[in-house]
C-alpha positions in Angstrom: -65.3 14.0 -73.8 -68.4 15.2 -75.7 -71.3 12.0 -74.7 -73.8 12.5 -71.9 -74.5 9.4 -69.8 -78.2 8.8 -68.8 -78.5 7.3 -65.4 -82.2 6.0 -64.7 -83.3 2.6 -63.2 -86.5 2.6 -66.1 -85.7 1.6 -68.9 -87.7 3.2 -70.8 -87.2 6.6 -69.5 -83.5 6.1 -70.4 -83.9 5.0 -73.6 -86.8 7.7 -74.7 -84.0 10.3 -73.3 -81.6 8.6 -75.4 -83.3 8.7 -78.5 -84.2 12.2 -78.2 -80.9 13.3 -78.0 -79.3 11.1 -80.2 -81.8 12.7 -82.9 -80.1 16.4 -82.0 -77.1 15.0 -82.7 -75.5 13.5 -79.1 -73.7 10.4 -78.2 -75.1 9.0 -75.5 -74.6 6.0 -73.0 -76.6 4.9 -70.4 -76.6 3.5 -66.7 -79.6 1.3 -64.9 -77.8 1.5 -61.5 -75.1 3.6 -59.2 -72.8 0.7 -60.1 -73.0 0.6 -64.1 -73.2 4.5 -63.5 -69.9 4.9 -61.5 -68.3 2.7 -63.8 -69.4 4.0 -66.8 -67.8 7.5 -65.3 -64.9 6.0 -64.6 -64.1 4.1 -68.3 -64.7 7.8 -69.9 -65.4 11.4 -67.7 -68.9 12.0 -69.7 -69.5 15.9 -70.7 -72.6 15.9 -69.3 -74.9 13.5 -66.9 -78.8 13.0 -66.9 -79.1 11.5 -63.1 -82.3 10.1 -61.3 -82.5 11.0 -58.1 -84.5 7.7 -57.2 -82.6 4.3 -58.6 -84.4 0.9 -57.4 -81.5 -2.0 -55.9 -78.6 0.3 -56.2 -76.0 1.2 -53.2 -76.2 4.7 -54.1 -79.2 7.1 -54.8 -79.3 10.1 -56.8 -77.5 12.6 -54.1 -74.8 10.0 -53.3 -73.6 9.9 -56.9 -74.2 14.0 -57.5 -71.9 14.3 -54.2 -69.6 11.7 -56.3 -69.1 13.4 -59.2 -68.9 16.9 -57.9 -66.2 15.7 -55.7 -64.2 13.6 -58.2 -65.1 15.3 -61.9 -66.4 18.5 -60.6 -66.4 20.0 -64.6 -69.2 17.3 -65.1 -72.5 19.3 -65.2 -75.3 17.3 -63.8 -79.0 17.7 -64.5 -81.1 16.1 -61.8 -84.5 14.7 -62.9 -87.9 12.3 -60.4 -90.8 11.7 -60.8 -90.9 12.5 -57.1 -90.2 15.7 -57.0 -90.5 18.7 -55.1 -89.0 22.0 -53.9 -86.9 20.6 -50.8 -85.7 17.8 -53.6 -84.5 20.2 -56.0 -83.1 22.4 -53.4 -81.0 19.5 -51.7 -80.2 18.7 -55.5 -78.3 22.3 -56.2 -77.1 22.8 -53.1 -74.8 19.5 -53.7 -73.4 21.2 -57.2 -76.4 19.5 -59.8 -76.7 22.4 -62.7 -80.2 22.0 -62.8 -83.4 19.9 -62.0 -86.3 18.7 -64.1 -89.6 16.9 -63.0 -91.0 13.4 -64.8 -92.8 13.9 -66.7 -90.9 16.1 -68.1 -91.5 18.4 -71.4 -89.4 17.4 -74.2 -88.6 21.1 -75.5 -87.6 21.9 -71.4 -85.6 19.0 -71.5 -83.3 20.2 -74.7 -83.2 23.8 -73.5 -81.5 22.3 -70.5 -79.2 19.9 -72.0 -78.5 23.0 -75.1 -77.4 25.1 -72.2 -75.4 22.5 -69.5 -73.7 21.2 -72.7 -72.3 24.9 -73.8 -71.3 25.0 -69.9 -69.2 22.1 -70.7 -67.9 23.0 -73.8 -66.9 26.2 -71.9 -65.2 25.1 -69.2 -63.2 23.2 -71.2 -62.3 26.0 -73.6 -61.3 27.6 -70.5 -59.3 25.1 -69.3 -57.4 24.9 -72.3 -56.5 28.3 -72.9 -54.9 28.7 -69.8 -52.5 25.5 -70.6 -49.6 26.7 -71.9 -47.7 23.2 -72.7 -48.8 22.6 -76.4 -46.0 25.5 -77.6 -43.8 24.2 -75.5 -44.0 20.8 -76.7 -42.0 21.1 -79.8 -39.4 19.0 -80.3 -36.5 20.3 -82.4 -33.5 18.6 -84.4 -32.2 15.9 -86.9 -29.2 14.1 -85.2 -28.3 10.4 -84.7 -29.4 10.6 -81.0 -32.4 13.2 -81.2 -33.9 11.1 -84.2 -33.4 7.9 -81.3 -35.0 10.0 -78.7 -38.1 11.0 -80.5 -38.6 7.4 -81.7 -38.5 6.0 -78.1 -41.0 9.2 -77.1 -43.8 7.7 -79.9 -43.4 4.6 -78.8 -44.6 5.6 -75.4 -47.2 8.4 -76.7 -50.1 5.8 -76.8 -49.8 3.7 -73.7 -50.4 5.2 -70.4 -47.0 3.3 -69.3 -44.8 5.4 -66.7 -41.9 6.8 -67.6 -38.4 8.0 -66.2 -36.7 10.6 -68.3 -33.2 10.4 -67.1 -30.3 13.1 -68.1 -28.6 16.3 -66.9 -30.2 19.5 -65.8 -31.3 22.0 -69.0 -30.9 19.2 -71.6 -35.2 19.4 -72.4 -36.7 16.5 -70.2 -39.6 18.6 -69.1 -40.1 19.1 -73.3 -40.1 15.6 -73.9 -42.6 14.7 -71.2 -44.7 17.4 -73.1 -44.1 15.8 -76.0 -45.6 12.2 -74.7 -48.3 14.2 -73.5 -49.2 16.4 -76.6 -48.9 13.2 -79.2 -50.9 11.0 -76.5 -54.7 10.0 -76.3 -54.9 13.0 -73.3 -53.6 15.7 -74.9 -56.9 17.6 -73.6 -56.6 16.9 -70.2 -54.1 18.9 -67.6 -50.4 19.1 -67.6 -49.3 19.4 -64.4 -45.9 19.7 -63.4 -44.7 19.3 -59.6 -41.4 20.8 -59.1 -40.1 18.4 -56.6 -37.2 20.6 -55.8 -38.9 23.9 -55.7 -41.8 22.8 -52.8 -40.5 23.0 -48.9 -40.6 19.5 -47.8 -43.2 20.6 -44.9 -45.7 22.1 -47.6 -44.9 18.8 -50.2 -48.4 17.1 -49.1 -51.0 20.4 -48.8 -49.6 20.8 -52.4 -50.0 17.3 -53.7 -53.2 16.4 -52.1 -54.6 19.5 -51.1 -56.2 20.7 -47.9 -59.7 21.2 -46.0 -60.8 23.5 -43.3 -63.9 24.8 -42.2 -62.9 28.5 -43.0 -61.7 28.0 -46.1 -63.5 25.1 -47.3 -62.0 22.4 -50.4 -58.6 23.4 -51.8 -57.8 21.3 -54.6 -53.8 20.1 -55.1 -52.0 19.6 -57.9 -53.2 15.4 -58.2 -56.5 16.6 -58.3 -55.9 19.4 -61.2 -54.5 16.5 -62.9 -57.4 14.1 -62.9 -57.9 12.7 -66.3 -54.6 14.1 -67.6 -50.6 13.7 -66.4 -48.9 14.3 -63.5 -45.3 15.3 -64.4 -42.8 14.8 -61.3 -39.6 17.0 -62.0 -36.6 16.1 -60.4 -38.3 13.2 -58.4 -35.3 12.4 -56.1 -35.6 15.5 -54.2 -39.1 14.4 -52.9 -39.1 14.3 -49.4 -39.2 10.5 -48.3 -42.2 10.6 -46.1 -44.1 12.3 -49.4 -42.5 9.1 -50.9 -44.6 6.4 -49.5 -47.8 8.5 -50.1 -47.4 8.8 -53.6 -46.5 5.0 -54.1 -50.3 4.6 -52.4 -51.9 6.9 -54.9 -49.9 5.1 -57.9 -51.9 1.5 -56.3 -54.9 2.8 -55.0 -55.2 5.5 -57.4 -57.1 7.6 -54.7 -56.0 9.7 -51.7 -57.5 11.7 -48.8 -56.9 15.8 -48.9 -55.0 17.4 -46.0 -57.5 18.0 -43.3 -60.0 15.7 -45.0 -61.9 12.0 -45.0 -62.9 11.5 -48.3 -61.6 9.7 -50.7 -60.3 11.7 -54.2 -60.5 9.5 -56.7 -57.7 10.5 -59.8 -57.1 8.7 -63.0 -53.7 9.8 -63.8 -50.7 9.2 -66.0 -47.1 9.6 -64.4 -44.0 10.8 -66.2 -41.0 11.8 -63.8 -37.5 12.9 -64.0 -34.6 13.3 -62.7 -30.9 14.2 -63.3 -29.3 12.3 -60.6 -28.4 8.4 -60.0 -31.5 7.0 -58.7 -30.1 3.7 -57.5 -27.5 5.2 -55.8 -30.4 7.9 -53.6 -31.6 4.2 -52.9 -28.1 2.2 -51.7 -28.5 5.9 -49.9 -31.7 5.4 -48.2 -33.1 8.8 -49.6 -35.2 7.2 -52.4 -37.7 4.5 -51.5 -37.1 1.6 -54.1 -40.6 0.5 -54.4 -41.3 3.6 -55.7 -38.4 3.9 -58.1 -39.8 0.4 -59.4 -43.3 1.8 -60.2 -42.1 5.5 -61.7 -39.5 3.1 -63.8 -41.5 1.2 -65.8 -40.4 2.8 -69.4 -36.8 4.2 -68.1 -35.9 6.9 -71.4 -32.6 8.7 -71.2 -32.7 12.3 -72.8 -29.5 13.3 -74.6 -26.7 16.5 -73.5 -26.3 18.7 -75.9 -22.7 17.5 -76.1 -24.5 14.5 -77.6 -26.3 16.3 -80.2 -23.6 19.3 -81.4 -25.3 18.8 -84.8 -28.8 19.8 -83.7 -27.1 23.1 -82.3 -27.8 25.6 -85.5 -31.2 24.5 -85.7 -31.8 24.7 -81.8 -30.5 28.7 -82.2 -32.7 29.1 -84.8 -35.9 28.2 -83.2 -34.7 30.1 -80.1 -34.4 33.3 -82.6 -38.0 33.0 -83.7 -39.1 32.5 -80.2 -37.6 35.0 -78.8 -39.3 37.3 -81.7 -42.6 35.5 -81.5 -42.7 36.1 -77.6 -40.3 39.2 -76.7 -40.3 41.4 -79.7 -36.9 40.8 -80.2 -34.8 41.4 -83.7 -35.4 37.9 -85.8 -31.6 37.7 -87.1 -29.7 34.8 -88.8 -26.7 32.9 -87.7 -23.7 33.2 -89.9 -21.7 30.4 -90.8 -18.9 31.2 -87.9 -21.1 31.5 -85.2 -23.3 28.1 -85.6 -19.2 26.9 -86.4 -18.5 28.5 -82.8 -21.3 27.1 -81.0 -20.7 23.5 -81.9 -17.2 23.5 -80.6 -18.6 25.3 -77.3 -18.7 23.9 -73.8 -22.3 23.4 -72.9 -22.7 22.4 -69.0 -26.1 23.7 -69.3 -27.3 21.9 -72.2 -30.5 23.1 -74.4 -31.5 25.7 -71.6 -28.1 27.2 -71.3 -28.2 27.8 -75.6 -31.3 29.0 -75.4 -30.8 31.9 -72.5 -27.5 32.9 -74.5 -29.4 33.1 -77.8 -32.0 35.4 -75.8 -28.6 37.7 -74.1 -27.4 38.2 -77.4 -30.5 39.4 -79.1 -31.6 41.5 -76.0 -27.7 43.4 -76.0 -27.0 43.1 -80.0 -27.7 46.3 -82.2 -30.6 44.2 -83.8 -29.2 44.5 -87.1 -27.7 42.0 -89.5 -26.7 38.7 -89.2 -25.0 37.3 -85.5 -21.5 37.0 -86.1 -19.3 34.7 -83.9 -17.8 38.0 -82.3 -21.1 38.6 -80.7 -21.0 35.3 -78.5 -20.3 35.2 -75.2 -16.5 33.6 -74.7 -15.7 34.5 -78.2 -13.3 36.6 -77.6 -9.9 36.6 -78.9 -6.3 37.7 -76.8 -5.2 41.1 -78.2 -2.9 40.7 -81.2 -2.0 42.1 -84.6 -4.9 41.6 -86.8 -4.4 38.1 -88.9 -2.1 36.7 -85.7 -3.3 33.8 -84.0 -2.1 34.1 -80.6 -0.7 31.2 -79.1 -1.2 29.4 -75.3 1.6 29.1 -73.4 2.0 25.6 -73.4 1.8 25.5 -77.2 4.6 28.3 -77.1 7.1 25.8 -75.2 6.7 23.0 -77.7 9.4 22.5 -80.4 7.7 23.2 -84.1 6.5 19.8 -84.7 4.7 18.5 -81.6 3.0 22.1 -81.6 1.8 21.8 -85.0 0.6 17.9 -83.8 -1.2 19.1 -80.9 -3.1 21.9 -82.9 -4.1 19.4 -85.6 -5.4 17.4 -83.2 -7.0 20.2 -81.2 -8.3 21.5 -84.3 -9.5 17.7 -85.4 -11.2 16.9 -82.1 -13.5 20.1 -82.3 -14.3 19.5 -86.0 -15.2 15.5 -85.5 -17.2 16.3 -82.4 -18.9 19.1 -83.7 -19.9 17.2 -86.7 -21.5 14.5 -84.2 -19.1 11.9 -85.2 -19.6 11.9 -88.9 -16.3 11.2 -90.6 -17.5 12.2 -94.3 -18.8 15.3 -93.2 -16.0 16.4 -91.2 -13.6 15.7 -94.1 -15.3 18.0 -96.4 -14.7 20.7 -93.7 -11.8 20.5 -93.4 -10.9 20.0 -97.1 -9.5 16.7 -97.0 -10.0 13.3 -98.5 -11.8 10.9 -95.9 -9.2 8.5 -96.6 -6.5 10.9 -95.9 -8.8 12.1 -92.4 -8.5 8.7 -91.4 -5.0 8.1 -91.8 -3.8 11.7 -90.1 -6.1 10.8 -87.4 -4.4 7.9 -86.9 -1.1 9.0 -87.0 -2.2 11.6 -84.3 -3.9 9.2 -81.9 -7.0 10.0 -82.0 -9.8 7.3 -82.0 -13.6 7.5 -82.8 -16.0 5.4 -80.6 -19.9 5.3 -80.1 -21.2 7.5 -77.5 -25.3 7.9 -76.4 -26.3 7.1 -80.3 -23.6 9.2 -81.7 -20.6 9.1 -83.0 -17.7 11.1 -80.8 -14.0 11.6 -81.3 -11.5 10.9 -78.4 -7.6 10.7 -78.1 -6.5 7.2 -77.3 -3.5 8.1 -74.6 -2.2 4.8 -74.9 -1.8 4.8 -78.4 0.0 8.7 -78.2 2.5 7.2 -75.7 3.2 4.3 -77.6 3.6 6.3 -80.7 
């Protein structure tokens, strides 16, 4: 957003404008009419406009499109100029939002001392605007696995387009990252991020904060729609919107326009939509708790985001980057991981994926001594039964087995955690262990246990069948 569109029904005004401030250096584009000037704002949000307020044949004058824009793309400084003009003019001019007013025939020097200063406005705003968007850090995505490399390569392929898409998968596993990431690597990575937490807003305040609100004492209250304009709307956990928000939205996704809370006019929004949710979406519809017209416009690029169950391998690297966070952010010791406690955390339970890892990573920084590496002792659930030092202390169940089905079921124990934490890979888990693959193979066999494809990688299961047939 860096041109200025001139808006003037003489041609030769606009294109004497032009020329002068294509010779400081601006792109600019320019409008005979309200109609070639409304599009033009709508194809591209200019970073500045040059506006007539008298335009022969047009449906709008001057006013009408400075009330426009000020209402729609209210960063847009506007610098009113006539021919006509006079005090009540230029007063009726700023009142309506126009940054500043200049009379034809105007001074050339006047004119670039105006448009020097409205353009550092802009430049400003948006400066502004930026720094106070915090989703660029958080848009990193991190790991090498079979399904995280899959994942990424489905988020490119969306990046570019401004195709909606459903990020499916459970809570904590990074879906609000990945929407990030289509937005960071995408052609509005300098517009808004704007996340509505679906299942955070009381279903009787949904629609004051979607669309906003007007009253006479407090005047224009922009929602969250509106702070998006030009950028992405991010819908987290979309089944929990309240169904009679439901049909509202699925207006704003055809019309792309609503009317504020309280108000009459119509908000024009150009907006990209990325939603989410961890939860069967067909089934809130067979439920009548979802409206299915508006599951078929959110699911036009459906991408399902992997557990961390389904990514074991990408768990070191994840704890890594949590460490330097953590220290970036919080202050907190920067440690390593020894080799037992990224060994530990792959065999882990994880029922709150990414997030879960990443709020243990910051417990055991915050309540370690801060010094040397993290050892597997330090990790929650790590510890061991009391018993001579050198003992491994055995379950119960394991301590009623005869000798040889014990020893079976710890191999295969033992051989479960090692394939899955190794994602699958049958090589790698072999030199682990310190076996030949070859020989892995055939002891897995013997012990029932099977290998099949699971969400792009490859997991380890026992086959029960094949145990009670052996």
């Amino acid at each position: 957003m860096s041109d200025i569109l001139i808006v003037d029904d003489e041609r030769d005004i606009r294109e004497l404008i032009s020329d002068i401030l294509e010779d400081e250096g601006y792109a600019t584009r320019l409008a005979g009419n309200s109609d070639d000037a409304m599009a033009a704002i709508n194809t591209a949000e200019p970073a500045l406009m040059i506006l007539d307020i008298w335009l022969k044949d047009s449906r709008m004058d001057g006013i009408d499109i400075l009330k426009a824009v000020k209402r729609d793309n209210p960063g847009v400084p506007v610098v009113i100029i006539s021919g006509h003009g006079n005090i009540e003019i230029a007063v009726a001019a700023i009142k309506q939002g126009a940054y500043d007013f200049i009379e034809k025939p105007f001074n050339i020097d006047q004119l670039l001392v105006v448009i020097r200063r409205a353009m550092e406005t802009s430049r400003l705003r948006r400066e502004n605007q930026s720094l106070r968007r915090p989703e660029v850090a958080e848009a990193k995505m991190i790991g090498a696995s079979a399904s995280f490399r899959a994942l990424i390569s489905q988020l490119d392929k969306v990046t570019k387009s401004n195709g909606r898409v459903m990020l499916t998968g459970p809570a904590g596993c990074g879906k609000e990252v990945a929407a990030r990431y289509i937005h960071a690597n995408s052609n509005r990575s300098d517009a808004p991020f704007i996340t509505v937490n679906c299942a955070g807003v009381a279903p009787e305040n949904m629609e004051e904060v979607l669309f906003g609100k007007e009253s006479a004492d407090r005047g224009v209250e922009p929602g969250l729609l509106e702070q998006a304009h030009g950028g992405v709307i991010y819908f987290d956990e979309v089944a929990d919107m309240p169904i009679g928000t439901q049909s509202k939205i699925l207006r704003v996704l055809v019309d792309q326009q609503f009317q504020r809370v309280g108000g009459t006019d119509n908000v024009r929004v150009d907006l990209r939509v990325i939603s989410s949710t961890n939860r069967n979406l067909e089934e809130a519809i067979a439920a009548e708790t979802f409206r299915q017209e508006l599951y078929h416009r959110l699911n036009v690029v459906p991408i399902a985001v992997p557990s961390l169950e389904d990514r074991r391998e990408d768990i070191p690297v994840l704890a890594s980057h949590f460490i330097e966070e953590c220290n970036a952010a919080q202050g907190l010791p920067k440690r390593e991981l020894t080799e037992d406690a990224s060994a530990l955390m792959q065999t882990m339970v994880w029922p709150g994926n990414v997030r879960q890892l990443k709020n243990m990573i910051e417990r055991v920084l915050i309540l370690g001594d801060g010094t040397g590496p993290i050892d597997a002792k330090e990790l929650p659930g790590s510890e061991e039964p009391a018993g001579e030092e050198g003992r491994v202390v055995l379950s119960g169940a394991l301590a009623t087995l005869p000798l040889r089905e014990a020893r079976e079921a710890f191999e295969r124990e033992y051989l479960l955690t090692q394939i899955n934490r190794f994602g699958g890979n049958i090589s790698r888990t072999a030199n682990f262990v310190g076996m030949e693959r070859s020989a892995l193979h055939r002891k897995l066999k013997s012990l029932g246990v099977v290998t099949s494809s699971k969400s792009g990688a490859r997991v380890a299961h026992l086959d029960e069948e094949e145990v009670q047939a052996g």
